[in-house]
C-alpha positions in Angstrom: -28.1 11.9 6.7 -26.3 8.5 6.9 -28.4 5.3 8.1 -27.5 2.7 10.2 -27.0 0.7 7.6 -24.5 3.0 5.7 -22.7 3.1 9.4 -22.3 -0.2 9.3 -20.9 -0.4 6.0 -18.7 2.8 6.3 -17.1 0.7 9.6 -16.9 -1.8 8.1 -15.0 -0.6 5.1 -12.5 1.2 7.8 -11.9 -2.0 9.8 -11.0 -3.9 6.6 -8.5 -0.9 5.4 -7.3 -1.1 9.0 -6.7 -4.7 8.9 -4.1 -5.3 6.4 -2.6 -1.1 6.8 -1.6 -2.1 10.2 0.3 -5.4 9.2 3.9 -4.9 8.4 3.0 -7.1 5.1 0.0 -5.4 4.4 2.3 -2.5 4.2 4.8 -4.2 1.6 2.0 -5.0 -0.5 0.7 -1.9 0.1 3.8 -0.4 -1.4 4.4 -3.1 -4.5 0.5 -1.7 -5.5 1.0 2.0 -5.1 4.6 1.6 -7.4 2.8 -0.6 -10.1 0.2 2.3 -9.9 2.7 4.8 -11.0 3.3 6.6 -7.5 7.5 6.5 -7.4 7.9 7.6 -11.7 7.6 10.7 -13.8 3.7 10.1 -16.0 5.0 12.9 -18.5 5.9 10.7 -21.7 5.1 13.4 -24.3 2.4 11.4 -25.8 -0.7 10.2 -24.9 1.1 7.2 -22.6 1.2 10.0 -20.1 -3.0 9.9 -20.2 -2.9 6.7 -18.8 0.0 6.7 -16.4 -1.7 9.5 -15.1 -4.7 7.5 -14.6 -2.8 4.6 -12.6 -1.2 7.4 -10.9 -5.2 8.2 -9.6 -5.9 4.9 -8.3 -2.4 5.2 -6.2 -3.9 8.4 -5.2 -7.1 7.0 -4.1 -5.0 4.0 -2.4 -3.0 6.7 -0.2 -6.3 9.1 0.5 -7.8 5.9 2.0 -5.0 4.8 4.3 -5.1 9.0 5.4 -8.2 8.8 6.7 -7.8 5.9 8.6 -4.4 7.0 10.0 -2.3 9.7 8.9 0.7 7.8 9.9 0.6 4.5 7.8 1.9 5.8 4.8 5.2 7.7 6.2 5.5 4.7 8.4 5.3 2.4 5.0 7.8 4.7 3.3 10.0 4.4 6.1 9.8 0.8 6.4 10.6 0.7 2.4 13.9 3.1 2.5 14.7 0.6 6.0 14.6 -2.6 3.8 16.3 -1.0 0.8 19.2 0.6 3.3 19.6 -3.2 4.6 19.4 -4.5 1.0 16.0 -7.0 2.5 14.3 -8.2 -0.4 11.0 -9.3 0.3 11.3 -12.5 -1.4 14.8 -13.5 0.9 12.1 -12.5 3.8 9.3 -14.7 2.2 11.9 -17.6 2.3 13.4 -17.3 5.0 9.9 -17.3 6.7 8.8 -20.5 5.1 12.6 -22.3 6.0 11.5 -21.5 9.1 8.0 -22.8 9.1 9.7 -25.8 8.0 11.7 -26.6 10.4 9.1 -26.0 13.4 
């Protein structure tokens, strides 16, 4: 049985995945973590580098099952937001500075 206090904390938990999954920047990050975890490369190495890729490749997993059960749709609509940027060749550092020109100038 789950106490009030585990509630609480399970919320809470949801609201702060929730909080930066549902930002479009959130999601970027989002992505640069899951590919330094491994998600977008073969593990197999044929030697025991393929133990630990495979481990980073858990924590992606972990990342992705968390996002799931908040919403099933943040991480196609990340993916899709990814292949949109790389289509329109947007890095997300030209976005970065052109954010703070902007910021700037205002």
């Amino acid at each position: 049985m789950t106490t009030k206090r585990e509630k609480k904390r399970i919320e809470r938990h949801a609201r702060d995945w929730a909080g930066f999954a549902n930002d479009p920047a959130g999601r970027r990050v989002l992505y640069e973590i899951l590919a330094m975890c491994g998600m977008y490369r073969q593990p197999m190495t044929g030697n025991s580098q393929t133990f630990f890729n495979l481990g980073e490749q858990n924590v992606g997993l972990r990342i992705i099952s968390e996002l799931d059960a908040i919403d099933p749709r943040i991480y196609p609509r990340m993916l899709l937001e990814h292949a949109e940027d790389a289509v329109n060749n947007t890095d997300r550092h030209d976005v970065v500075e052109t954010e703070e020109d902007g910021d700037e100038d205002g």
